[in-house]
C-alpha positions as CSV (number, residue, x, y, z in Angstrom):
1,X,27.7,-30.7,-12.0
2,X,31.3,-32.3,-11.4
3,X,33.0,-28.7,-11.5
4,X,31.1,-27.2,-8.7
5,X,31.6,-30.8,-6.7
6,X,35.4,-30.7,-7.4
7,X,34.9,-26.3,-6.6
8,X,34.0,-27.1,-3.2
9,X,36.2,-30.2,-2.0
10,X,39.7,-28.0,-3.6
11,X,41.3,-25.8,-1.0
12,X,43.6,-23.9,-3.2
13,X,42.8,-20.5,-4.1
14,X,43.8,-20.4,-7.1
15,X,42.6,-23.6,-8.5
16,X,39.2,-22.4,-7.2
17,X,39.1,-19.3,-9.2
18,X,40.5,-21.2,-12.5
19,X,37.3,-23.5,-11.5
20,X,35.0,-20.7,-12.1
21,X,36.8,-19.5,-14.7
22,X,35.6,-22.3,-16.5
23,X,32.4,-22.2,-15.0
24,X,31.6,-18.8,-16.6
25,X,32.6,-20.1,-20.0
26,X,30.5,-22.7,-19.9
27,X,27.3,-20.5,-18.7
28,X,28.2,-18.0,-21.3
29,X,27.8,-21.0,-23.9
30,X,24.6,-22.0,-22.2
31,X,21.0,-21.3,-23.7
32,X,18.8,-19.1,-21.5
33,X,16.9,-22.4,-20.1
34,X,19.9,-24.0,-19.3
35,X,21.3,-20.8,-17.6
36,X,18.3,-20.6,-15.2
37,X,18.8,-24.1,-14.6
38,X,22.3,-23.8,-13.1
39,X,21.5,-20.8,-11.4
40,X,19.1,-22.9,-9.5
41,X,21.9,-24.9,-8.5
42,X,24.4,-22.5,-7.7
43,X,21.8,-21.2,-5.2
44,X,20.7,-24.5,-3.7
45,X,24.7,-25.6,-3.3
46,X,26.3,-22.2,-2.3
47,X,28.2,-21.7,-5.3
48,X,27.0,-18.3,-5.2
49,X,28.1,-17.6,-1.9
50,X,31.6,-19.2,-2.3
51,X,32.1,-16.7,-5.6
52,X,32.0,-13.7,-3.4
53,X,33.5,-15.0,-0.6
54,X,36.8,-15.7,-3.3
55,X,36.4,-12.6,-4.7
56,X,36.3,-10.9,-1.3
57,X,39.0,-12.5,0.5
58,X,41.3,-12.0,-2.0
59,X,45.1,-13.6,-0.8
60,X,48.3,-10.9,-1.4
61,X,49.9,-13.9,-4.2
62,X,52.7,-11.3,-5.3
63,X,55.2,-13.6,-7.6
64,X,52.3,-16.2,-7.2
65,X,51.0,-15.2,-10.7
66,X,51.5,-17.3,-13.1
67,X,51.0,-14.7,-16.2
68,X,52.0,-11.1,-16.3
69,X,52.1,-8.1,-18.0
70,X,54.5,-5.3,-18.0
71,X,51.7,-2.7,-18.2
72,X,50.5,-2.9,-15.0
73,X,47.6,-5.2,-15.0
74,X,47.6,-9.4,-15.4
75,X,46.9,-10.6,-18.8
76,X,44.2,-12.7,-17.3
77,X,43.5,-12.4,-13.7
78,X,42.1,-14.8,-11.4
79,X,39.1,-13.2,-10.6
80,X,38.2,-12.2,-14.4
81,X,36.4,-16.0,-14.4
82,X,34.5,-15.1,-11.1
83,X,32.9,-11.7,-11.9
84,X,32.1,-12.8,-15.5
85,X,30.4,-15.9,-13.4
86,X,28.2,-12.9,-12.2
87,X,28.2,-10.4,-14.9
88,X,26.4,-13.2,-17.3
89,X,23.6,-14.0,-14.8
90,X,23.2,-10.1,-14.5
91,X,23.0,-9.2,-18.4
92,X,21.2,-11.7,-19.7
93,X,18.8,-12.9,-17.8
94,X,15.1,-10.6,-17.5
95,X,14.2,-8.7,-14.2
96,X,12.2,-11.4,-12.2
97,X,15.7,-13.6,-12.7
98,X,18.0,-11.1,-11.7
99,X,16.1,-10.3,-9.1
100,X,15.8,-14.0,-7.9
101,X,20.0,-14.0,-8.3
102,X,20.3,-10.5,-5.9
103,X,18.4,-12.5,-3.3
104,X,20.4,-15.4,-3.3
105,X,23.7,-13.9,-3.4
106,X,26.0,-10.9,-2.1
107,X,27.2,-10.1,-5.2
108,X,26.9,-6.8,-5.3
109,X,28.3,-6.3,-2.1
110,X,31.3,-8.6,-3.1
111,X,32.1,-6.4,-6.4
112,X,31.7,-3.2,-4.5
113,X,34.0,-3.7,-2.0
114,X,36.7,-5.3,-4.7
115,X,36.5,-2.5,-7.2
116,X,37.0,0.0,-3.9
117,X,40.1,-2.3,-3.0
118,X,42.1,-2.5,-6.3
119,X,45.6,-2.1,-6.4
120,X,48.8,-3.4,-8.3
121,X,48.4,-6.6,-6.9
122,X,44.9,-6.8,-7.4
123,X,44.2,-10.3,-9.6
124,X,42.1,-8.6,-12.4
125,X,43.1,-8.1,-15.6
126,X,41.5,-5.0,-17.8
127,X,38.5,-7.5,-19.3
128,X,37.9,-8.3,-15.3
129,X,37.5,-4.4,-14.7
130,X,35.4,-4.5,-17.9
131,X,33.2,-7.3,-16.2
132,X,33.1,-5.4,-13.6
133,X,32.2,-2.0,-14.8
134,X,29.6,-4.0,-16.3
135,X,28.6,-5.1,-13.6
136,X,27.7,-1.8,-11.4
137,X,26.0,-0.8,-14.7
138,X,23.9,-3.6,-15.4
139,X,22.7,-3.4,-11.5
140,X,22.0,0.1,-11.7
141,X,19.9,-0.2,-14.1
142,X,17.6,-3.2,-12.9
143,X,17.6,-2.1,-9.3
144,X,17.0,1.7,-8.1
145,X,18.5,0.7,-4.6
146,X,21.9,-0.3,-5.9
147,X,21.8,3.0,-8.0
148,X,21.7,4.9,-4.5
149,X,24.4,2.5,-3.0
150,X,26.5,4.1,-6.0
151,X,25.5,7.7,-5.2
152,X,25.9,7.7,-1.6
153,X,29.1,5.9,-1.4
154,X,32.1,8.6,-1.7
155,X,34.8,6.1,-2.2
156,X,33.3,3.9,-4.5
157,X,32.7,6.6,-6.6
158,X,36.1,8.2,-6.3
159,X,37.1,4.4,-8.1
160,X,34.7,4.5,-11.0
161,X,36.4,8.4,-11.7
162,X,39.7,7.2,-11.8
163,X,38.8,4.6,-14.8
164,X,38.4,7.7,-16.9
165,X,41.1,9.8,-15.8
166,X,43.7,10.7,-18.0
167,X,46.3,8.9,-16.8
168,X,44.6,5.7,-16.8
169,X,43.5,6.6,-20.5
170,X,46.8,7.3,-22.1
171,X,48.4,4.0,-20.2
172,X,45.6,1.8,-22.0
173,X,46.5,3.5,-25.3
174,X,49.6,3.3,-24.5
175,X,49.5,-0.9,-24.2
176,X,49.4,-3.5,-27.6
177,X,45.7,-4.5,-28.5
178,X,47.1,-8.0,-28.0
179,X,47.8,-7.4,-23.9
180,X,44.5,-5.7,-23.4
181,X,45.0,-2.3,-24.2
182,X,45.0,0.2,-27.1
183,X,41.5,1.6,-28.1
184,X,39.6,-1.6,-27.6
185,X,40.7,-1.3,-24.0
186,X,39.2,2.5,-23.7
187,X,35.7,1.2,-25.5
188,X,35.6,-1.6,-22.9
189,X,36.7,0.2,-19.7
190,X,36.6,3.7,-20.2
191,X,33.0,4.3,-21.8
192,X,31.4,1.8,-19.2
193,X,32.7,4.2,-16.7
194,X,31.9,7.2,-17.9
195,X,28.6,5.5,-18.8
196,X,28.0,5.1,-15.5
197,X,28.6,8.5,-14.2
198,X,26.5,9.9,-16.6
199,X,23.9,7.5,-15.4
200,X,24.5,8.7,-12.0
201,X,23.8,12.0,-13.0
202,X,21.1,11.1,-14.6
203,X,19.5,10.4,-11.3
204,X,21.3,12.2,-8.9
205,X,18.0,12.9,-6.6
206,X,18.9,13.6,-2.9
207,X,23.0,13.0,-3.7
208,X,23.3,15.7,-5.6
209,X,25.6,17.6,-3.3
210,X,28.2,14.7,-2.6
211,X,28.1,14.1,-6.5
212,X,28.7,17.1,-7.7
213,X,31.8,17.8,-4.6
214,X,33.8,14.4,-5.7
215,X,33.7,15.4,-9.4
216,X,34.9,18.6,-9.1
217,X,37.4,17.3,-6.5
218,X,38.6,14.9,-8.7
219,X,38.8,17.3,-11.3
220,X,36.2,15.1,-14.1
221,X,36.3,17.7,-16.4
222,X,39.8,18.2,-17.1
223,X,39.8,14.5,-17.7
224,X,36.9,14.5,-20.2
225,X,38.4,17.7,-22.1
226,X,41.9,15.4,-22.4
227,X,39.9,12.4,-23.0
228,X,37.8,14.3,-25.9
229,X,41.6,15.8,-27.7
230,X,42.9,12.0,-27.5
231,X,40.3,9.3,-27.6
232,X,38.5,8.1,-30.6
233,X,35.3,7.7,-30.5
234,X,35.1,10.4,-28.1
235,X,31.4,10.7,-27.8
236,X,31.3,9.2,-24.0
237,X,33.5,12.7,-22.6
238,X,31.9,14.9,-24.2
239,X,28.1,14.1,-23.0
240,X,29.7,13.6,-19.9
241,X,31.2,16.9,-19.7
242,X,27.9,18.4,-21.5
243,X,26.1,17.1,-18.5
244,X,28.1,18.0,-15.6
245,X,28.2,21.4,-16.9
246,X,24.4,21.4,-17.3
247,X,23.5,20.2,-13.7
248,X,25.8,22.8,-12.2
249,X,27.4,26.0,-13.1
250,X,30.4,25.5,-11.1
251,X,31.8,23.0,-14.0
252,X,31.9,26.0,-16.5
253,X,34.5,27.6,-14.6
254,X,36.6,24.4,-15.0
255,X,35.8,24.3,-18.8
256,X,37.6,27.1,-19.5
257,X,40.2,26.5,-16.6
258,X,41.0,23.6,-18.4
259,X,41.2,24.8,-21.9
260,X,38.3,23.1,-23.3
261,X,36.2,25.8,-25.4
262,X,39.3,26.9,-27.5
263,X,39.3,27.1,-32.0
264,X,40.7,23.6,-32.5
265,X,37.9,21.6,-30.0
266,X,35.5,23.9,-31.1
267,X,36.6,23.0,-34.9
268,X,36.7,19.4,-34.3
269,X,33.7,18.8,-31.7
270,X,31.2,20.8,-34.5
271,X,32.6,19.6,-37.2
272,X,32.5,15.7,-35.9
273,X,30.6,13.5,-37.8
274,X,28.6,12.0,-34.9
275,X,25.7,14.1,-34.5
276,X,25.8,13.5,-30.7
277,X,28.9,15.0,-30.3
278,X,27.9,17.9,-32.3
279,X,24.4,18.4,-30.1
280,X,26.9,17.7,-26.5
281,X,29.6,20.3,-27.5
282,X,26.7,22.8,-28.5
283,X,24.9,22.1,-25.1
284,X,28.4,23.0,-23.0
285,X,28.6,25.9,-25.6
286,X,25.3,27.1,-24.4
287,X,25.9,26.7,-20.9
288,X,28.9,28.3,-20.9
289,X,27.1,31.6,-22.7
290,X,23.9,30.7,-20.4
291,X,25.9,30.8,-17.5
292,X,27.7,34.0,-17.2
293,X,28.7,37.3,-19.6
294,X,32.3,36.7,-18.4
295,X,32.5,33.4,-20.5
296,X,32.0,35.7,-24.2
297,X,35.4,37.0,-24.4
298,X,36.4,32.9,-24.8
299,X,33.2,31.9,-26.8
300,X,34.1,34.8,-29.2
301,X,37.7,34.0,-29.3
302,X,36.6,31.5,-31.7
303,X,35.5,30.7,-34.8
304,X,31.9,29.5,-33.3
305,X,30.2,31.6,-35.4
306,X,31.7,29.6,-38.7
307,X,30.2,26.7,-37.6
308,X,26.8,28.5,-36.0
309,X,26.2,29.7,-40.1
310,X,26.3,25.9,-41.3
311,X,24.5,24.4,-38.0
312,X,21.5,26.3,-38.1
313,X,20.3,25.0,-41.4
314,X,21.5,21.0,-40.6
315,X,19.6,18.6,-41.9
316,X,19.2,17.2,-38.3
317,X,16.7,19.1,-36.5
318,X,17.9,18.7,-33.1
319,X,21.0,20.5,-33.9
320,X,18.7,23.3,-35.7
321,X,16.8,23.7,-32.3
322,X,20.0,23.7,-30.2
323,X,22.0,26.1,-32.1
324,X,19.2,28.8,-31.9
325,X,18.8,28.1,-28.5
326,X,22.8,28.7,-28.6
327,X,22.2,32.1,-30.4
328,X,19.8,32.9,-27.7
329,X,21.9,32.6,-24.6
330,X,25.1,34.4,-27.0
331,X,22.8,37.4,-26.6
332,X,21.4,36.9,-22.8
333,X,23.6,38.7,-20.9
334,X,24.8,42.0,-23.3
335,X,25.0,43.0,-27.3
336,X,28.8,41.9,-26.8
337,X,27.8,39.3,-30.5
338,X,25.1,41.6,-32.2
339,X,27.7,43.1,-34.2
340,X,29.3,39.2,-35.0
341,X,26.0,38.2,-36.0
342,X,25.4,40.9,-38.7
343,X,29.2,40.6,-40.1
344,X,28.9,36.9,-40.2
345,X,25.1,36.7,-41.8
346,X,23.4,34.4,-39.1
347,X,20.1,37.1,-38.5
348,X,18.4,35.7,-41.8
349,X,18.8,32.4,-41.4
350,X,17.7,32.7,-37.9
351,X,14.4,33.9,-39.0
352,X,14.5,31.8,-41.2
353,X,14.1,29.0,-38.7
354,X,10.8,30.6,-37.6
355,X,9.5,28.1,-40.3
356,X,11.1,25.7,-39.2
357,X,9.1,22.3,-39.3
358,X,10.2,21.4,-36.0
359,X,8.0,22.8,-33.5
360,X,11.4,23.2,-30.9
361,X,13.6,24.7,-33.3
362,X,10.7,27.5,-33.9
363,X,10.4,28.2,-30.2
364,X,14.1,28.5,-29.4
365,X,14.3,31.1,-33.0
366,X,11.7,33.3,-31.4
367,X,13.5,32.9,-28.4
368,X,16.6,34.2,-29.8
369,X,15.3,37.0,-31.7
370,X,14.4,38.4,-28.7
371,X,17.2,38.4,-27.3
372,X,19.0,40.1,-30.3
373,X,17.0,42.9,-30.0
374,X,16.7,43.3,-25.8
375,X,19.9,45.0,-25.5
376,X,20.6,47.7,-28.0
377,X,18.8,48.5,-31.8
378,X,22.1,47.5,-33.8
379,X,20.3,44.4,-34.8
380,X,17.1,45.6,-35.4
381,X,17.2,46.2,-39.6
382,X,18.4,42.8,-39.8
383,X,15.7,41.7,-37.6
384,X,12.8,43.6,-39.7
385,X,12.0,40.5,-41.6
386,X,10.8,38.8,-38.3
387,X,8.1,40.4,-37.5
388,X,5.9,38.7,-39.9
389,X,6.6,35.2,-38.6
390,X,6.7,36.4,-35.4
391,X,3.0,37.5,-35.6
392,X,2.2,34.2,-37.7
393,X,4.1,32.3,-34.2
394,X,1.4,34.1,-31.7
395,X,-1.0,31.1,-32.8
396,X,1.8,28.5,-32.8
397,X,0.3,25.1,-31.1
398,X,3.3,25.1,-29.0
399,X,2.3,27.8,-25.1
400,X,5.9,28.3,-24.9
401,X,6.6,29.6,-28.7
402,X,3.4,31.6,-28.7
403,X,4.8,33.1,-25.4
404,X,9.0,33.4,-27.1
405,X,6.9,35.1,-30.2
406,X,5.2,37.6,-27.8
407,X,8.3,38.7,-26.0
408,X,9.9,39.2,-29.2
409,X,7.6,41.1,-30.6
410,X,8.0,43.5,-27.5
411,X,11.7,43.4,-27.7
412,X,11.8,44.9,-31.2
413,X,10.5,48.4,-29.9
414,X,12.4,48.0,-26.5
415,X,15.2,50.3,-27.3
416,X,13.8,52.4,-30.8
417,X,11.0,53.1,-32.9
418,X,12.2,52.1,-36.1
419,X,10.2,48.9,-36.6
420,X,6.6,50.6,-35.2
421,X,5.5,50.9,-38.5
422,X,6.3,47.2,-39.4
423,X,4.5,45.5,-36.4
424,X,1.5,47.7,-36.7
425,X,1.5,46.9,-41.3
426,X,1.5,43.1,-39.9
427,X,-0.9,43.1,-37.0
428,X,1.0,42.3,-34.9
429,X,-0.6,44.5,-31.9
430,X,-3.6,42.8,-33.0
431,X,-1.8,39.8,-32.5
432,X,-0.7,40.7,-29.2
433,X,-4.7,41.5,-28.1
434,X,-5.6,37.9,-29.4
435,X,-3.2,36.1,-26.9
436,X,-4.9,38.0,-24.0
437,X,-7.4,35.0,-24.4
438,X,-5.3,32.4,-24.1
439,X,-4.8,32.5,-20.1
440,X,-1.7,30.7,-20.1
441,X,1.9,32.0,-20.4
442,X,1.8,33.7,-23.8
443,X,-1.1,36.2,-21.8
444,X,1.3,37.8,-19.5
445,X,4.4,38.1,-22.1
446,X,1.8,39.5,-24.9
447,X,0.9,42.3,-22.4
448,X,3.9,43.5,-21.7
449,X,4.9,43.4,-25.1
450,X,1.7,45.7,-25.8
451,X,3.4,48.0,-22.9
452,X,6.3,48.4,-24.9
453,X,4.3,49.4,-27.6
454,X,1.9,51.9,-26.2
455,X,5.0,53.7,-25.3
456,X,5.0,54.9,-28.7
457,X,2.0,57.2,-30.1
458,X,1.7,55.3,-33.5
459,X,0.8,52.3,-31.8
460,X,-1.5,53.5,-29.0
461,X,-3.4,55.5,-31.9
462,X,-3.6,51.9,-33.9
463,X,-5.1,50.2,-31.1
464,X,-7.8,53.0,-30.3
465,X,-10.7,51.7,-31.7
466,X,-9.6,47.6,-31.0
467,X,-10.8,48.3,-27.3
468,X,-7.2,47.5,-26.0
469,X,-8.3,49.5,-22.6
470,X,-11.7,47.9,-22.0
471,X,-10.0,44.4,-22.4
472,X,-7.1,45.2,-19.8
473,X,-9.8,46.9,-17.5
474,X,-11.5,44.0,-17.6
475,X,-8.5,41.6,-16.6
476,X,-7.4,44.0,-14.2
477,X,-10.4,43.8,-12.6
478,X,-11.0,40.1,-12.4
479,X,-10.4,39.0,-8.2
480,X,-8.1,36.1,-9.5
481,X,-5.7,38.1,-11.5
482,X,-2.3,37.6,-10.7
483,X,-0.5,40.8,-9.2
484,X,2.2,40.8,-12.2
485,X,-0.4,40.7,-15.1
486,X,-2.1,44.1,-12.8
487,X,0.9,45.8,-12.9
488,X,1.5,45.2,-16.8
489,X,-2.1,46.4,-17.2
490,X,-1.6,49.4,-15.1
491,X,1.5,50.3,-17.1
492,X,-1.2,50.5,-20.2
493,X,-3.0,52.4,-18.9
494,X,0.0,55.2,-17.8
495,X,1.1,55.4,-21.3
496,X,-2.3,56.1,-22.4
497,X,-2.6,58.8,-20.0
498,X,0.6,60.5,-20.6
């Protein structure tokens, strides 16, 4: 080809780069056959290797440039050509080929060390950051080696953090569409970062610890709660946030350090029509109640419950499933919402959910009625209505809802006797016997549920002649029983005593 003839007899810089400039136009235009072909060539000729070393050794051109932009990047830089020269190789082309064009070239090394060595004088424009953002992601994602090059290196991370930082976000918005900025700047830039960190989160393995120190160092969170108040489209913060906060509990302190759980993000992250950003804002919601009692003076400084009332009966069942699992942890630490639950109306259409169709959004409803009746009895009238799906959910399909049901079931004589006479009109003690047989985790949870029953004399006189004792001798007795299912048993056999 005449361009990469002329590309290596040129000595100026800059006529080099407008070379593959061009180049990268013409590849983009290319058919998949034709691409493979030229990548052939590129390898055989060192057009590869010349790419990186241009993008590399980068000369300081200061008033060299020969278009500008007030707003702090060039219009078009010179190595926007170059790295779209490599970005199209890397995104179009199937595993085998990309693989073929790592082993032929140092491109990744040559991007990496660029991106960590931006500054003003850089000679990228924001599409050549967008190339490369691109790029990194596009690599990631083919090769698991480069995804640990990411994750291990502190500085190149640090750089991919400051493309979302707030800052950076409100000077894109702050630029015309027509120079590169505005909000086709933040879709192009800003979500391919934070695409990337959520990627690297995604797989944070062995790195975990150097992760999680430079995003709390560079503060990520305060940046995705400004970037969720001023971007459109704000979906890409929010998960990111929703993840950090997931992977460690340190990030809920910078939630609310930061302001973001108060009424008007609240209003407008549940209320947003893109069902993501509903199911992200109720995952930091849950984590935030998950992760300590002291976070319920903010959660209830809200209007959360509002939106809990419409939630629970969307259409969408992911959202059902997440905002009883949200109920759930509202009532894990202390009965600080029992009394917000009753005025607002939520208990019945939480048992309600019991029949749910979706086999998670029935676990996480048993799961939460349990929790609204482990820590005091003001609940418990509401909560009468359960007990019957609650003893149809002991033979759910699902272990882990016939094991929520169990627990539930227990929880609703924890603290009184008022709804003894319910559970033993519905069976459910005989319920509770049946999922001794199971031998998995509903086994355990269903007998110390029937502890908490046979604390009360109604219920040990119901389960007389269903040979309750013989059954719990007899799994008491077994060599290979664990030492927590003894101890239930033995507490049996204590209240029977008494």
């Amino acid at each position: 080809m005449s361009i990469t003839k002329t590309l290596h007899r040129v000595e100026s810089y800059t006529s080099q780069c407008v070379l593959f400039n061009l180049l990268s136009v013409i590849i983009m235009n290319c058919n998949l056959k034709s691409r493979l072909k030229l990548l052939d060539g590129f390898i055989s000729d060192g057009t590869l290797d010349k790419c990186s070393s241009l993008i590399i050794n980068q000369p300081n051109l200061g008033s060299q440039r020969i278009e500008g932009t007030g707003y702090g990047f060039p219009d078009v830089g010179l190595l926007d050509g170059m790295i779209n020269f490599y970005n199209t190789f890397v995104t179009s082309l199937n595993q085998d080929q990309v693989r073929q064009f790592y082993n032929n070239s140092t491109a990744w090394a040559s991007i990496c060390t660029m991106m960590k060595s931006l500054n003003n004088n850089s000679e990228i424009s924001i599409e050549g950051i967008s190339f490369c953002l691109q790029f990194i992601y596009s690599s990631m994602c083919f090769c698991e080696s480069f995804r640990d090059n990411v994750m291990k290196d502190r500085l190149l991370l640090r750089t991919i953090t400051l493309h979302i930082k707030s800052d950076f976000v409100k000077q894109l918005l702050s630029w015309p569409i027509s120079r590169g900025g505005g909000q086709y700047a933040v879709e192009h830039v800003v979500q391919k970062a934070l695409t990337i960190l959520i990627m690297i989160l995604n797989f944070q393995g062995d790195c975990s610890a150097l992760i999680f120190d430079i995003m709390y160092k560079e503060e990520v969170t305060k940046h995705c709660i400004y970037g969720m108040t001023l971007v459109d489209g704000c979906d890409g913060f929010v998960a990111l946030l929703s993840k950090l906060i997931t992977c460690h509990s340190r990030f809920a302190a910078h939630v609310i350090k930061f302001d973001g759980f108060n009424n008007a993000l609240v209003d407008s992250m549940l209320g947003h029509e893109n069902v993501d950003v509903v199911l992200d804002y109720l995952q930091i919601a849950t984590q935030l109640a998950r992760s300590s009692k002291g976070y319920y003076n903010n959660i209830g400084a809200t209007d959360i419950c509002v939106h809990i009332k419409n939630l629970i009966v969307n259409k969408d069942c992911r959202i059902r499933s997440r905002t009883c699992s949200l109920i759930g942890n509202m009532c894990r630490h202390s009965n600080y919402f029992y009394e917000i639950f009753l005025k607002c109306n939520i208990i019945p259409e939480l048992i309600n959910r019991c029949h749910d169709p979706d086999q998670s959004t029935r676990k996480f409803a048993c799961f939460a009625i349990g929790n609204a009746c482990f820590h005091s009895s003001i609940l418990l009238r509401a909560l009468k209505d359960s007990v019957a799906p609650l003893v149809a959910l002991l033979g759910d399909e699902e272990e882990k809802t016939r094991a929520n049901a169990a627990g539930a079931i227990g929880n609703l004589v924890r603290k009184s006797d008022e709804l003894v006479p319910d559970l033993i009109e519905q069976s459910a003690l005989i319920g509770l016997m049946k999922c001794l047989n199971n031998r998995d985790a509903s086994t355990k949870i269903a007998l110390f549920s029937l502890g908490n029953c046979c604390s009360y004399k109604e219920c040990r006189d119901a389960l007389k002649d269903k040979d309750l004792l013989s059954e719990v001798k007899k799994m008491k007795s077994e060599p290979s029983t664990d030492p927590t299912i003894k101890k239930y048993a033995h507490r049996i056999f204590i209240a029977y005593e008494t």
